[in-house]
C-alpha positions in Angstrom: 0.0 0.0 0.0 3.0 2.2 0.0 2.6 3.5 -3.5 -0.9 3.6 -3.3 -0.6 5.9 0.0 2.0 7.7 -1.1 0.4 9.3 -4.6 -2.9 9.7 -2.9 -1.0 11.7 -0.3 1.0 13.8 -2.4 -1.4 14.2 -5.5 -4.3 14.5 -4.1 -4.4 15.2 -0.4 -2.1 17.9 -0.5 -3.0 20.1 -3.3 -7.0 20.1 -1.9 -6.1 20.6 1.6 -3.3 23.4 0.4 -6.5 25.2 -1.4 -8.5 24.6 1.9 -5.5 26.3 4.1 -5.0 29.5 1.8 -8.8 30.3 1.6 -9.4 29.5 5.6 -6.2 30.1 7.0 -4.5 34.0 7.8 -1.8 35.3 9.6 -3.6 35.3 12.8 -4.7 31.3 12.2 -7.9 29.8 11.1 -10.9 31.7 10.0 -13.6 29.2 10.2 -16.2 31.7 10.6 -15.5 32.4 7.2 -17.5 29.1 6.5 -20.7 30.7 8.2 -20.6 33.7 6.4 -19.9 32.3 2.7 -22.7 29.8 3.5 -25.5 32.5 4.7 -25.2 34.4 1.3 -28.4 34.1 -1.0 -26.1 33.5 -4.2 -24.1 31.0 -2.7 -27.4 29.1 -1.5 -28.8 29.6 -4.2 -26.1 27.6 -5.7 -26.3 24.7 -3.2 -30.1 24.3 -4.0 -29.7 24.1 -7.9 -26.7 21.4 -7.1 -29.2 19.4 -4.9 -32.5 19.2 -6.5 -31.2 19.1 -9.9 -29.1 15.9 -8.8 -32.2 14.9 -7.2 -34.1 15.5 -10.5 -31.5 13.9 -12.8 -31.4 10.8 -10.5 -35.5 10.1 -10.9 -35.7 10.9 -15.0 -32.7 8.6 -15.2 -33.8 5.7 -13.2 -37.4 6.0 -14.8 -35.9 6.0 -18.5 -32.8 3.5 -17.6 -35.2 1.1 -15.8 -36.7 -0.6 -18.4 -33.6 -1.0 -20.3 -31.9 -2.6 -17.7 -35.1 -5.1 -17.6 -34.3 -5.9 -21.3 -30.5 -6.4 -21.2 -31.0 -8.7 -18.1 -34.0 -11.0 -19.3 -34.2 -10.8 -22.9 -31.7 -12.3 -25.7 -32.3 -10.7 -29.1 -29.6 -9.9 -32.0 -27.4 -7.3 -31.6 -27.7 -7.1 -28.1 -23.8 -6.8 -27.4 -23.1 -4.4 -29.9 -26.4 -2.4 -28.3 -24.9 -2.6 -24.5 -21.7 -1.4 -26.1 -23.7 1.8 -27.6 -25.3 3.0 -24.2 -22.3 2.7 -22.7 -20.4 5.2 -24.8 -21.9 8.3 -22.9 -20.5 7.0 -19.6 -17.0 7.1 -20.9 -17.5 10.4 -22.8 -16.3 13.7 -21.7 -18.8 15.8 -20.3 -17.6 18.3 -22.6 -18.5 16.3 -25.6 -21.9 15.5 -24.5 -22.4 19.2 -23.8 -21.2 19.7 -27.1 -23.6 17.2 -28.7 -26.4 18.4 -26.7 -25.7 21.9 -28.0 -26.0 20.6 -31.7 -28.8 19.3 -30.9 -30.8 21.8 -28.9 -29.1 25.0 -29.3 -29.6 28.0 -31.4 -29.2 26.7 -35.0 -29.5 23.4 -33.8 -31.5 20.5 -34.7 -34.6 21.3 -33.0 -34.2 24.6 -33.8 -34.7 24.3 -37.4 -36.9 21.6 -37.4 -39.6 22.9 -35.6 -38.0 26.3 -34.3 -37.4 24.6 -30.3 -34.5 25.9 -28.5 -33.8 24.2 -24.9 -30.0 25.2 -24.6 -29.4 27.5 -21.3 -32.6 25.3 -19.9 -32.4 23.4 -16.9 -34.0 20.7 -19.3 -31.3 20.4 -21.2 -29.5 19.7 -18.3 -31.7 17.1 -17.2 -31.4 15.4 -20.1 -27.4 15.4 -21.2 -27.5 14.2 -17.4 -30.2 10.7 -18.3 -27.8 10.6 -21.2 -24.5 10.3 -19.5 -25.5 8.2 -16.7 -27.9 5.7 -18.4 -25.5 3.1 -18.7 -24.8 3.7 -14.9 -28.1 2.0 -14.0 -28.6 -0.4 -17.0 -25.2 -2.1 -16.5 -25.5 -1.3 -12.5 -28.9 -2.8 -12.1 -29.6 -5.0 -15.4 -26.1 -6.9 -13.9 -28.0 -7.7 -10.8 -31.4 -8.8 -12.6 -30.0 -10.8 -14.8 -28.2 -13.4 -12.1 -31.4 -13.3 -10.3 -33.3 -16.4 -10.4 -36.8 -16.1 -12.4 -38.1 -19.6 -10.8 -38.6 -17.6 -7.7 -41.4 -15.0 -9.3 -42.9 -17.7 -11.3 -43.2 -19.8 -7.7 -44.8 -16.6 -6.6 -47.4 -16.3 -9.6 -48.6 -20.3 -9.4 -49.5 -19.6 -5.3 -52.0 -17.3 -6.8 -49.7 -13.9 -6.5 -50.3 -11.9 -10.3 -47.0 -10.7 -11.8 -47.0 -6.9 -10.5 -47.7 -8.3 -7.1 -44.6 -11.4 -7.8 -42.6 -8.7 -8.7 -43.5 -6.2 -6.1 -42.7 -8.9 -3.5 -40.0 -10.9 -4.9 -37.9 -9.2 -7.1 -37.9 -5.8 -6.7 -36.6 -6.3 -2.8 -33.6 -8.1 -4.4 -32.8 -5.5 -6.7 -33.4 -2.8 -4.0 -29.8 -2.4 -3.1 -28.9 -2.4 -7.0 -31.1 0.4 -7.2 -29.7 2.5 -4.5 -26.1 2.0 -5.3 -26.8 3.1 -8.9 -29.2 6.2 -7.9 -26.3 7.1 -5.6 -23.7 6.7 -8.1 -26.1 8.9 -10.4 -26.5 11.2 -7.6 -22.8 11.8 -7.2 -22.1 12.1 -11.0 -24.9 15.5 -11.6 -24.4 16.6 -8.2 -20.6 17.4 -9.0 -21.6 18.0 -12.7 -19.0 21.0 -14.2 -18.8 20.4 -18.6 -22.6 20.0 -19.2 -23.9 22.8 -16.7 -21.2 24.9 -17.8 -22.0 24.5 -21.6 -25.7 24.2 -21.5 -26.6 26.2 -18.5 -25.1 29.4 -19.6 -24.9 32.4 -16.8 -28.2 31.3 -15.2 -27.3 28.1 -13.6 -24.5 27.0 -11.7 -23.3 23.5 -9.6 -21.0 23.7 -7.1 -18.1 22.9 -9.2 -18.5 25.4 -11.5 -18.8 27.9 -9.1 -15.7 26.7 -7.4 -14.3 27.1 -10.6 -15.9 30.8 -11.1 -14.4 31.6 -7.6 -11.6 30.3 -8.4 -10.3 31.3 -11.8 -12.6 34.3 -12.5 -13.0 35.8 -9.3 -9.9 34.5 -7.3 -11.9 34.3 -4.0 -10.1 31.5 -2.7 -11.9 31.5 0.8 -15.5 31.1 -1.0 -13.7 28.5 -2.6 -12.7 26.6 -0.1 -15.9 26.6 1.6 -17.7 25.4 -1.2 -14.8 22.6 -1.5 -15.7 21.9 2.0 -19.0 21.1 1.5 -18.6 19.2 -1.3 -16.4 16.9 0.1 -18.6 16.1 2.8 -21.6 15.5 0.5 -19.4 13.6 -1.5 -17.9 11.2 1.4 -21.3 10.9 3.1 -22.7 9.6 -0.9 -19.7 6.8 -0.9 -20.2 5.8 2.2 -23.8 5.0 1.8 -23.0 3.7 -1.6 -20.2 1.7 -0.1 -22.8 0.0 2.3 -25.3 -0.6 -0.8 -22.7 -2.9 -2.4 -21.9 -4.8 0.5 -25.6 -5.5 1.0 -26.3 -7.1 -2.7 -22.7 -8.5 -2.1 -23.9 -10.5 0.7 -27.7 -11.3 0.8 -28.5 -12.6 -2.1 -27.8 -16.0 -4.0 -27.3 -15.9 -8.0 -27.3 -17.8 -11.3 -25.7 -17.8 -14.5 -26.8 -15.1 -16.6 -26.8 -17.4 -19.5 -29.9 -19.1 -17.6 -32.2 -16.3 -17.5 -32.2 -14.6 -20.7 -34.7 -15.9 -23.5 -36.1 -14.4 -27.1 -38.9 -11.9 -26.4 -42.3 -13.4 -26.3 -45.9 -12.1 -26.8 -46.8 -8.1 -28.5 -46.3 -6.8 -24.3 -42.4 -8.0 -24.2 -41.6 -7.1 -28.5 -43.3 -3.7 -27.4 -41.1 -3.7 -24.3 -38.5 -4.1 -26.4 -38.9 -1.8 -28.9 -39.9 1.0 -26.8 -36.2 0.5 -25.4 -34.4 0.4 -28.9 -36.3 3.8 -29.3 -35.0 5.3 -26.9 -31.5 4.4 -27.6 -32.3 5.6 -30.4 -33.6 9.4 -29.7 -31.5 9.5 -25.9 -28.2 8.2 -27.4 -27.5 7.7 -30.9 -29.9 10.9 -32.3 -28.0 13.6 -29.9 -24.1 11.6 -31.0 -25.7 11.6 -34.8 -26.3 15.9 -34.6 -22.9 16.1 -33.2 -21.4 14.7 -36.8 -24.1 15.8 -38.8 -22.7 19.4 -37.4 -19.0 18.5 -37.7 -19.6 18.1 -42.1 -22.2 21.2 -42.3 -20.0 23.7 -43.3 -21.0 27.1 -44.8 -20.4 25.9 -48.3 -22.2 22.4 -47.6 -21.3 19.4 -46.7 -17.6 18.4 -46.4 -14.2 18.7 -44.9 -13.9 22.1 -44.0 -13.6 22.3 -40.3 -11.6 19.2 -40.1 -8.9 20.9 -42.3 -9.5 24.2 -40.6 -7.9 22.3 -37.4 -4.4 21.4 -39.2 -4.1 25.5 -39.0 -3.0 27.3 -36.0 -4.4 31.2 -38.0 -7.7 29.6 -38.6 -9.0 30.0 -35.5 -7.5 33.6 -34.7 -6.0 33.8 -30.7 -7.7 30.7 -29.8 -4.8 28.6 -29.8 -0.8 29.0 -30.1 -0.9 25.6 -32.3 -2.9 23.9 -34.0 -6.5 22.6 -32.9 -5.6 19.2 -34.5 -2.3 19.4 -32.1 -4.7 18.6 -29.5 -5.3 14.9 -30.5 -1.8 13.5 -30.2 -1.5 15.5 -26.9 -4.6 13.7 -25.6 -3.5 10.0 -26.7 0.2 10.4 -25.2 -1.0 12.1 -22.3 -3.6 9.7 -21.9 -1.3 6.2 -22.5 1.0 8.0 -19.4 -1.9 8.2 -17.1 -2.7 5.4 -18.0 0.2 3.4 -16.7 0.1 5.5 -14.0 -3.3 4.3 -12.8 -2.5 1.0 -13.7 0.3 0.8 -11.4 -1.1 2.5 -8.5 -4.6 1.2 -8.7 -3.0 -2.3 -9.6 -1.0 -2.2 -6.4 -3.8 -0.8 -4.3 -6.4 -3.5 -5.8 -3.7 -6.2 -4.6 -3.0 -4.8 -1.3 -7.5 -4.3 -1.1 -7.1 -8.4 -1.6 -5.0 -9.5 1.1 -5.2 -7.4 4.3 -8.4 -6.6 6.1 -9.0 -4.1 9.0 -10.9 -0.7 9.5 -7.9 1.6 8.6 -7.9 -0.9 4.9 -11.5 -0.8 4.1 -11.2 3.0 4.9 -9.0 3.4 2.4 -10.5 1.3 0.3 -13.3 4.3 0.3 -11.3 7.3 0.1 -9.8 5.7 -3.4 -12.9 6.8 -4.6 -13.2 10.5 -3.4 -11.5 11.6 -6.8 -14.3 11.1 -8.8 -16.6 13.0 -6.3 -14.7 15.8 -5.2 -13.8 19.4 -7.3 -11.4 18.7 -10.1 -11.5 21.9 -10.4 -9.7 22.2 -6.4 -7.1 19.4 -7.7 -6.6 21.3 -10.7 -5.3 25.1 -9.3 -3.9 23.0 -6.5 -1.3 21.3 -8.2 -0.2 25.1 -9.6 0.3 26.5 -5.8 1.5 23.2 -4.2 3.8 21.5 -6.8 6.1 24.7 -7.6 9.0 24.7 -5.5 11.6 21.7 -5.3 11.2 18.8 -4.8 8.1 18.8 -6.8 8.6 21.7 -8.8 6.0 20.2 -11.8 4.4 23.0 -12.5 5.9 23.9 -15.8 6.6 20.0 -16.4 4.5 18.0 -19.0 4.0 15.2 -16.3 1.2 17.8 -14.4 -1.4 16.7 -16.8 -0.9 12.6 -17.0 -0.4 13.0 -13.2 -4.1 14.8 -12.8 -5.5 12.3 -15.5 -4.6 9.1 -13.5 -6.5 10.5 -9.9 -9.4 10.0 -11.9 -8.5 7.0 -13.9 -7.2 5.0 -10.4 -10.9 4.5 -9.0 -11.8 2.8 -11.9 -8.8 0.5 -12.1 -9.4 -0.5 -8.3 -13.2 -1.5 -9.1 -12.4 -3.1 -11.9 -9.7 -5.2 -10.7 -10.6 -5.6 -7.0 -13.7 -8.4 -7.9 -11.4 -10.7 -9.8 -8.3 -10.3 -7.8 -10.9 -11.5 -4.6 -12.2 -14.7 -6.6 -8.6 -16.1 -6.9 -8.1 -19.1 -5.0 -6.0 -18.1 -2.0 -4.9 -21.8 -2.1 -2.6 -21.4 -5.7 -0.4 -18.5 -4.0 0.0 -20.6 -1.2 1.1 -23.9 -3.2 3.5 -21.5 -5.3 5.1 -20.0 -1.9 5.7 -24.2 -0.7 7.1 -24.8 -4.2 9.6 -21.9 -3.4 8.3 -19.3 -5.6 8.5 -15.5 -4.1 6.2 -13.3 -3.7 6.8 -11.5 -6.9 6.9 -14.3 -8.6 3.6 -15.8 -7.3 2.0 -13.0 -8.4 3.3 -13.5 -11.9 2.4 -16.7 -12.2 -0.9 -17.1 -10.3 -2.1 -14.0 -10.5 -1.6 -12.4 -13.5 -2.5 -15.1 -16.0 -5.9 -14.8 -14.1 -6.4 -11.3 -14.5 -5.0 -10.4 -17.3 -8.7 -9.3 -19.3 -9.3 -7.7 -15.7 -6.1 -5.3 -16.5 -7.0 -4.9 -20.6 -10.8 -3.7 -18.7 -9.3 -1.5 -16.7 -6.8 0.2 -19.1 -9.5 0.6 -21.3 -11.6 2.5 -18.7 -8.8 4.3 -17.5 -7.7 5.0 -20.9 -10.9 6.6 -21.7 -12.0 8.8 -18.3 -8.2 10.2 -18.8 -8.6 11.3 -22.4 -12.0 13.3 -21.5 -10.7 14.5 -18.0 -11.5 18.4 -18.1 -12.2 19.8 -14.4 -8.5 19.9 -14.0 -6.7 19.8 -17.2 -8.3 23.0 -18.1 -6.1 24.8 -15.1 -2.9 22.7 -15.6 -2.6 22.5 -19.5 -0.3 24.5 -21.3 -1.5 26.9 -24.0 0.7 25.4 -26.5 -0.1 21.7 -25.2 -3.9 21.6 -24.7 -5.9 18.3 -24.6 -9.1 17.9 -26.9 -11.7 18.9 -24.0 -9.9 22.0 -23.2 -9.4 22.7 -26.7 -13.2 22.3 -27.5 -13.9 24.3 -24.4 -12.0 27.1 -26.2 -13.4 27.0 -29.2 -16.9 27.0 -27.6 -15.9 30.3 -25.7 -15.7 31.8 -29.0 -17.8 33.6 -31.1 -18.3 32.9 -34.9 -19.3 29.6 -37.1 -15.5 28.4 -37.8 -15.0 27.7 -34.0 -18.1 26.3 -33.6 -17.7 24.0 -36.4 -14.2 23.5 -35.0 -15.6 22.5 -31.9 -18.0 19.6 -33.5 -15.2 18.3 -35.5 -12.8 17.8 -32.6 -15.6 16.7 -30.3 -16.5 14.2 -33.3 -12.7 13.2 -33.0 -13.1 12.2 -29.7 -16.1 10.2 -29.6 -14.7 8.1 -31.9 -11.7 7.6 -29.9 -13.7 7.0 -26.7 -16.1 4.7 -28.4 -13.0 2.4 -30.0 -12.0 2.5 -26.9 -15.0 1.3 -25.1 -15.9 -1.6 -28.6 -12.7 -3.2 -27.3 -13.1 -3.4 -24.1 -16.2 -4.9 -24.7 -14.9 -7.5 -26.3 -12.4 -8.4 -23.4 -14.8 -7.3 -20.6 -14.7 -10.1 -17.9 -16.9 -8.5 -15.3 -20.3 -10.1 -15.9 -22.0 -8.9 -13.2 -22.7 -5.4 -15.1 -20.7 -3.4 -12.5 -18.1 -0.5 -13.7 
């Protein structure tokens, strides 16, 4: 756990509690009264109420739309259905400033709706609401639909012959079994909109703000580093308060409940109720997912001489695009994939050796641990972001102008995934092999080579790929740490949506185009390796 400890320490730990200490902390000690009065202001809760019912709003549309997909992926087996669980997973792995982006081509002025029947949604809480169902409805399909589909149907259909009708079997039988499911992906929802910065950023506009983006408005507008840190504060106790609740969700379907084979349950659609079922799903892939992904290309060819090239070639130019950029947009693409393969390996090697260490020890101080490896994907990028440039400035860590900043920032986010990914399998390896290895003579290290690793070597191609992928859309704190003549594809869209005029919008589509395409390789692939049956990320 060394490793582990140390980068969480020093990457993490220290650049949020830093940002904490200069906002709270003066020359005549703490100021924690500063926390009453930067909560008692009407703009600030104003804030804190948008971030909460919003999140609470996003969580119900996405569980009423994602629920009946999960239903479909877990009981039914129809063609295509692998290549279709692929699909609605490529949101989840997008950046949030792509789906912003799509959702702008698609409900923005100009946009789809808005020449089709004149419908403009864009700086709408709707369109919030709905980039938020898009991006997290894999979250509950995979989450839930995981669960459902190990569960054992004999026990509704037991239900149904002692004279119980099928809403009633369900009500009774299966819907108490899925109950932790459902909480652990609601709470996961919950977490994901509540610290929501790309989407309400793009399609909010000035009228709406989450507590991350006004971190990031206190921050790098306004340079009110105590409002900052207050609204840090609070975010990271509504963040650990989520996992930890979340945390006992899992342990609770981990533990009370007895499963099948998948393969068992899942059968061909039968009667018009289950086809309709069924197509009604397909739908609204179709309108939710692929429609809003479809705009976003559609928009990335419509130039203003038709369709064609034009703003793809526009990015090979630095002059095309005025002061946005001291390169050239399509500059942005290499940085992204080499910064992205470093993190990476860094997330690899930390969460590897944090997932291992997870496996064999056990105690309070472990399991707690075990929870703060999450707190990265909860708490302000944004804070991690400007607290790597007034932490890691002076020697020995003086990484400030170093290219390692942004791979470093990258992996915090990627490392979560890698631990969940790998922790499941590691766990399901007979403790009986290492031991026979050790009696034949074999080391530690080499133990681990030869028992474990064979075993999860799909478990690591999963979790590369997911790591891969969150790294390469990472925004919250690239957009503070990357340099102007070095910018990653979401902060280089970001840019080009900050400016006025139809090239840098088109710009933007392109390169947002680019990077779908790379996410959703990305994610095909690991599809095909993907080892975790359960549904789980």
């Amino acid at each position: 756990m060394a490793l582990p400890v140390a980068f969480f320490a020093v990457f993490f730990a220290y650049p949020v509690t830093a940002i904490v200490g200069r906002g709270l902390r003066t020359g005549a000690g703490w100021q924690f009264g500063r926390i009453g009065e930067v909560l008692a202001r009407p703009d600030i809760l104003d804030v804190l109420w948008f971030t909460t019912w919003q999140a609470l709003a996003s969580t119900a549309l996405t569980l009423v739309v994602a629920l009946p997909g999960a239903y479909v992926f877990a009981r039914f087996d129809f063609p295509g259905k692998q290549v279709l669980r692929a699909v609605v997973t490529v949101p989840f792995v997008l950046p949030t400033v792509v789906v912003g982006t799509a959702f702008l081509a698609l409900l923005g002025r100009g946009g789809f709706l808005d020449e089709l029947w004149g419908v403009r949604l864009d700086t709408t809480v709707w369109a919030i609401l709905l980039a938020h169902v898009f991006f997290n409805y894999a979250v509950v399909v995979r989450t839930v639909g995981g669960l459902w589909s190990q569960l054992d149907p004999r026990q509704e259909e037991a239900a149904q012959v002692l004279g119980a009708g099928r809403f009633a079997a369900w009500r009774r039988v299966t819907l108490p079994a899925l109950a932790p499911a459902v909480a652990a992906a609601a709470l996961m929802v919950f977490l994901f909109t509540f610290t929501s910065f790309g989407v309400v950023q793009i399609l909010g506009g000035p009228s709406y703000s989450t507590l991350e983006v006004e971190v990031y408005r206190q921050t790098a507008q306004l340079l009110d580093l105590p409002t900052a840190a207050v609204l840090t504060l609070v975010q990271f106790t509504a963040v650990g308060a989520i996992l930890a609740v979340h945390a006992r969700t899992v342990r609770r379907r981990e533990t009370a409940l007895k499963l099948v084979d998948p393969a068992q349950t899942a059968r061909r659609p039968r009667g018009a109720g289950q086809w309709t079922l069924l197509g009604g799903v397909l739908l609204t892939a179709l309108l939710l997912i692929l429609l809003p992904l479809g705009v976003l290309v559609e928009r990335s060819f419509d130039g203003p001489d038709g369709y064609g090239l034009g703003y793809y070639q526009a990015l090979r130019s630095a002059g095309a695009s005025g002061s946005t950029f001291l390169v050239a947009p399509l500059e942005a693409v290499g940085n992204s994939l080499q910064y992205a393969l470093v993190a990476t390996l860094i997330a690899l090697v930390v969460g590897g050796l944090a997932a291992a260490a997870l496996t064999r020890r056990a105690g309070r101080l472990v399991r707690g641990f075990d929870a703060l490896l999450m707190l990265p994907l909860g708490v302000s990028a944004v804070t991690v972001g400007f607290g790597f440039l007034i932490t890691l400035d002076e020697p020995p860590l003086d990484l400030r102008t170093s290219w390692i900043l942004v791979p470093l920032a990258q992996a915090l986010v990627g490392v979560p995934f890698v631990v969940r990914t790998m922790l499941p399998v590691l766990r399901a390896v007979d403790h009986r092999l290492r031991e026979a290895a050790a009696v034949l003579g074999a080391s530690p290290l080499r133990a681990w080579r030869e028992v474990d690793l064979p075993l999860v070597r799909r478990a690591v191609l999963v979790a590369a790929g997911f790591a891969f992928a969150v790294s390469l859309g990472e925004f919250g704190a690239t957009v503070f740490i990357a340099r102007p003549d070095n910018p990653t594809l979401p902060v280089a869209v970001a840019r080009l949506l900050g400016r006025s005029g139809e090239l840098n919008y088109g710009q933007a589509m392109a390169l947002s185009t680019i990077l779908m395409l790379v996410c959703a390789v990305s994610l095909l692939l690991l599809e095909r390796v993907r080892t975790d049956r359960s549904g789980e990320f």
